[in-house]
C-alpha positions in Angstrom: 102.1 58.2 116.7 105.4 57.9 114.4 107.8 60.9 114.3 107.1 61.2 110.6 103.3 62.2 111.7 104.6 65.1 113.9 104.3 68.2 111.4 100.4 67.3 110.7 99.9 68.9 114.2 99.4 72.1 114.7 102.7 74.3 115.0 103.9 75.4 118.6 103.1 78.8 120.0 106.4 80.9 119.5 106.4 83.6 122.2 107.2 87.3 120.9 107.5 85.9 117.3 107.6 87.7 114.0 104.1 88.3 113.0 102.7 89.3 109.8 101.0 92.7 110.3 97.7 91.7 107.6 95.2 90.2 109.5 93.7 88.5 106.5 93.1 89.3 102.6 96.2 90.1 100.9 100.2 90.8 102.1 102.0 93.2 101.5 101.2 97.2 101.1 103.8 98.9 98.8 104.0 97.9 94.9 107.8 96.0 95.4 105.9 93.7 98.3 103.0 92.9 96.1 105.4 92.6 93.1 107.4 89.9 95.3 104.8 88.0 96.5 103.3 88.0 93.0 106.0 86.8 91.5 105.6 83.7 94.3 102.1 83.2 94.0 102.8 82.6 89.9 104.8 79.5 90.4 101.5 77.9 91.0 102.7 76.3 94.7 98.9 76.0 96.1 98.0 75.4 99.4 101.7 75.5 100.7 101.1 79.0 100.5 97.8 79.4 101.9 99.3 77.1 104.9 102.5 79.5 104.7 100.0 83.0 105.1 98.7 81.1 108.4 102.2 80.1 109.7 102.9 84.0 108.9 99.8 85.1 110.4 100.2 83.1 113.8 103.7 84.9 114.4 105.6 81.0 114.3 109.0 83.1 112.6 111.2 83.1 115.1 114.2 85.3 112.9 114.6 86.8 109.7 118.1 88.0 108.4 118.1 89.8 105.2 121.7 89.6 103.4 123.4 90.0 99.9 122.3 86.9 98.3 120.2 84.9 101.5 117.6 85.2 103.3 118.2 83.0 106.5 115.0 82.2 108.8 114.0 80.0 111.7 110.6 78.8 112.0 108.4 76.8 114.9 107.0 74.1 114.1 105.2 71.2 115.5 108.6 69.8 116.7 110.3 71.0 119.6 113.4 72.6 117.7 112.8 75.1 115.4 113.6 74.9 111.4 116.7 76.7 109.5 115.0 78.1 106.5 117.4 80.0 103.6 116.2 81.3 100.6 119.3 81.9 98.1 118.7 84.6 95.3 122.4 85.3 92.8 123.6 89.3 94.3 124.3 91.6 91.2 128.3 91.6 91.0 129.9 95.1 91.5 130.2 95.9 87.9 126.2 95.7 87.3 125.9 98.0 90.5 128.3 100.4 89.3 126.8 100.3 86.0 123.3 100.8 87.6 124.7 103.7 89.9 125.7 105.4 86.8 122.2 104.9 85.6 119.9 106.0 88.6 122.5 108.9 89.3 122.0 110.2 85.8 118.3 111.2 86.3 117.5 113.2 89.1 114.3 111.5 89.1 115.6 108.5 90.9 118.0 110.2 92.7 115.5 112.5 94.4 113.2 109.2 95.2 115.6 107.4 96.3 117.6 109.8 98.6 114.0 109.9 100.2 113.8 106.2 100.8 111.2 105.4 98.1 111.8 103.0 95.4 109.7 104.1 92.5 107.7 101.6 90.2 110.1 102.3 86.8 113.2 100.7 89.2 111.9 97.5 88.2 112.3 99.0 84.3 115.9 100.5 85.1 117.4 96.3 86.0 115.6 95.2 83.7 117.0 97.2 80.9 120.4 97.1 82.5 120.2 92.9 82.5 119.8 92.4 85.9 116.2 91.8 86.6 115.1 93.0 90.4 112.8 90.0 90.8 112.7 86.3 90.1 111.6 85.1 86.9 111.1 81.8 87.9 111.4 79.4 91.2 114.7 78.0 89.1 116.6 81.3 90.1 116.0 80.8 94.4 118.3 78.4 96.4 115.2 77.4 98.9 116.3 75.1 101.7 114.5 74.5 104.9 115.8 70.8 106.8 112.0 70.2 107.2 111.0 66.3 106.6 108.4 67.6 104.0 109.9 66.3 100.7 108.1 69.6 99.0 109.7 72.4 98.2 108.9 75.1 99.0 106.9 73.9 102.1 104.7 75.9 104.3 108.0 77.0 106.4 109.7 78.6 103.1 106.7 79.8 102.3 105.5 81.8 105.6 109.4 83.1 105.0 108.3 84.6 101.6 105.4 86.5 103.2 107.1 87.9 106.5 109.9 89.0 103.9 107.8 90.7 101.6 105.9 92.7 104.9 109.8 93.5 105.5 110.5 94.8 102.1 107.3 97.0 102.7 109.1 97.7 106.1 112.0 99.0 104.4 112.3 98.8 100.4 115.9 98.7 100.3 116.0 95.4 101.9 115.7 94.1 98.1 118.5 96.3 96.9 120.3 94.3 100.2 119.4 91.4 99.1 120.6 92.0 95.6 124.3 92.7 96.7 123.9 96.4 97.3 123.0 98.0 100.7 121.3 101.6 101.3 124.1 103.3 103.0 126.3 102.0 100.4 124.0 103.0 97.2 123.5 106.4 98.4 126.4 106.9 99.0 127.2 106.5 95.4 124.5 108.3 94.1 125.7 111.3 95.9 129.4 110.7 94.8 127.8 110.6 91.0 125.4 113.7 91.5 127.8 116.0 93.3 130.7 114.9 91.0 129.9 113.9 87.3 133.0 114.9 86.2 134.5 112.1 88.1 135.9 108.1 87.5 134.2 106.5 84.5 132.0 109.5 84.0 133.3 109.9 80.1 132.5 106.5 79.5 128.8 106.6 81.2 128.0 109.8 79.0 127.5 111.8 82.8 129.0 115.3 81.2 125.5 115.3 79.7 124.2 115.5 83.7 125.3 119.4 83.2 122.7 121.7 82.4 122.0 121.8 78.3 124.2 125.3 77.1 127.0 125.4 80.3 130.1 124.4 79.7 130.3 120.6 79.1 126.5 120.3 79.2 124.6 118.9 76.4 122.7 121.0 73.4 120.9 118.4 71.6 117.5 119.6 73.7 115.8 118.0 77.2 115.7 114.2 75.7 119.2 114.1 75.2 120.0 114.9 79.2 117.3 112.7 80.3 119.0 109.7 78.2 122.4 110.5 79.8 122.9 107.7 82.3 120.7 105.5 80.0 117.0 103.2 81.2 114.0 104.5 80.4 113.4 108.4 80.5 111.0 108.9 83.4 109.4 111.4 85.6 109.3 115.6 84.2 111.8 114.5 81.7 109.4 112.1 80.0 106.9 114.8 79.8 109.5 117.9 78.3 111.5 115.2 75.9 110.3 116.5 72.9 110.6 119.6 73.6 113.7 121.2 72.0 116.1 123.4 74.2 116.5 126.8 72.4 119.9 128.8 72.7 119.6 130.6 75.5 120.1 134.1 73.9 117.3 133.6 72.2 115.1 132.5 75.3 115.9 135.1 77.6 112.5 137.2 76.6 110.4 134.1 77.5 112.5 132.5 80.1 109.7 132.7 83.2 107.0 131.5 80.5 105.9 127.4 80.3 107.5 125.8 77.5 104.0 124.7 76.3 100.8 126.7 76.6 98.8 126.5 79.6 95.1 126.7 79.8 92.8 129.7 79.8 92.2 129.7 83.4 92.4 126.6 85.6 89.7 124.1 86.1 87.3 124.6 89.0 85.1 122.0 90.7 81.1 123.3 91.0 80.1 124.3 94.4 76.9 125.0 96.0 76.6 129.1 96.5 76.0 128.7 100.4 79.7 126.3 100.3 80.7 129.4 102.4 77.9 129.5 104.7 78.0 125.7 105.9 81.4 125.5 106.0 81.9 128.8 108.6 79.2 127.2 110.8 76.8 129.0 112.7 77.6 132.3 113.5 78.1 133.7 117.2 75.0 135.5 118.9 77.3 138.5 119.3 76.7 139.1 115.1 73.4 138.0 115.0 73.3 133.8 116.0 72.3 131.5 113.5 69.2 133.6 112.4 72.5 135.4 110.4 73.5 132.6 108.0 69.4 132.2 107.2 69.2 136.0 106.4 72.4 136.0 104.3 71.6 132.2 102.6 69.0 134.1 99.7 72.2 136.8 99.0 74.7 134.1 98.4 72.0 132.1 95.8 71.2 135.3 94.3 74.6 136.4 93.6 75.8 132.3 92.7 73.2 132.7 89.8 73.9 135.9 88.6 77.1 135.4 87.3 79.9 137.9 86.9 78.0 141.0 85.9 76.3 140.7 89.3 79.1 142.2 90.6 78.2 145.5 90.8 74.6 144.8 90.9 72.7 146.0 93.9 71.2 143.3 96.9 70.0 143.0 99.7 70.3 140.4 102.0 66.4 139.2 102.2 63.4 140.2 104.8 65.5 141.4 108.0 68.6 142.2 106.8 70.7 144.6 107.3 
């Protein structure tokens, strides 16, 4: 059989090999992942990528290095040496980070997420506004390599790549931001600097006096929407919900200052429960208060009292034949 023949069979086993964790149906858990690979699966590659999920599935990656700008990979093949896979994606340059920094640090919204290691769904909204899209718009944008003899590109090696990185990015969300040009130690380390300091370099420029509470000294007064605007992107989290509500002066606000800013409903809402909810959930009672003959006797009081209403409560009852 001719060299050329040698990827058509099957790949070799790789002992202790990355393995994607899905089983089978879909990669990829968090909403970045799914983004990723969905951004892949549009590019219309076919069954390079079904033969990727099995490569994936089978554990044949033997590394994967995530780093500002390539994603480097080895993967087993049929062949006895293993294949160098890259796939290149342009980092942000320092300027867009700072500038995004400025952003993210101006609404504690992504601050708080982030500092917790989550990367909310209206990131994607904050690089896009700021011109530097998180994800691919198109295969144009990747540098994909792989020294494969399959003249396709990508091949079922680039491709079982794409689907253990996007079980990494679930793995850790900030492997994106890495790959980007920006790492987490590095990011939060700004955001802090920004958050603690908003007085600090650049901070006239970025509008971040406005990060000061509205009426203190520096703050804003031109009402919620204002400070959620301050380090520009889209106004998310309780600030898109209070942004049209003005911010009074606070001399005039100290008589309501504990009350909700908009009116709250009568009472809460309540979910309709059975009358013996009590009863089932306590279980049977101990035979030192009467067994389980206890729960029967009380079970008529409970429905009587359930269907009575309010003005049962000073009604007299009795607890049914037996009771005492």
């Amino acid at each position: 059989m001719s060299a050329d023949f040698a990827d058509y069979r099957p790949p070799r086993p790789v002992e202790g090999g990355l393995r994607a964790r899905s089983t089978r149906g879909a990669i990829g858990e968090s909403w970045w992942a799914r983004r990723f690979l969905a951004v892949l699966e549009s590019f219309a590659l076919g069954t390079r990528l079904t033969r990727g999920r099995s490569y994936a599935r089978k554990g044949q990656l033997v590394s994967l290095d995530v780093a500002p700008g390539t994603v480097d990979a080895t993967v087993q093949g049929s062949r006895p040496a293993p294949y160098r896979v890259s796939i290149g994606l342009r980092p942000f340059p320092d300027e867009v980070w700072d500038r995004l920094a400025e952003t993210l640090a101006g609404q504690a919204f992504f601050s708080a997420r982030l500092l917790a290691g989550d990367l909310p769904p209206e990131l994607e909204d904050v690089f896009a506004a700021a011109g530097a899209p998180l994800f691919p718009a198109s295969i144009g944008e990747l540098d994909l390599r792989c020294n494969c003899p399959d003249f396709a590109v990508p091949c079922k090696h680039l491709a079982a790549t794409f689907y253990l990185l996007a079980e990494a990015f679930d793995a850790d969300p900030f492997q994106i931001l890495h790959w980007r040009g920006r790492g987490r130690a590095e990011l939060l380390a700004h955001l802090r600097t920004r958050r603690g300091d908003p007085a600090g370099p650049g901070a006239e420029a970025a509008g971040q006096q406005t990060l000061l509470p509205a009426g203190t000294p520096g703050g804003t007064s031109g009402g919620t929407s204002a400070g959620a605007r301050a380090g520009g992107g889209p106004v998310v989290g309780a600030a898109a919900a209070l942004a049209g509500i003005p911010d009074p002066p606070v001399d005039e606000a100290l008589d309501g200052f504990w009350q909700a800013p908009v009116p709250l409903p009568v009472r809460p809402a309540t979910l309709p429960a059975v009358p013996d909810l009590l009863l089932r959930q306590l279980g049977p009672p101990g035979a030192s208060i009467g067994g389980p003959g206890l729960a029967e006797r009380l079970r008529p009081a409970y429905e009587r009292f359930g269907s009575a209403g309010p003005e049962a409560d000073d009604a007299p009852w009795e607890a049914g034949a037996g009771g005492s």
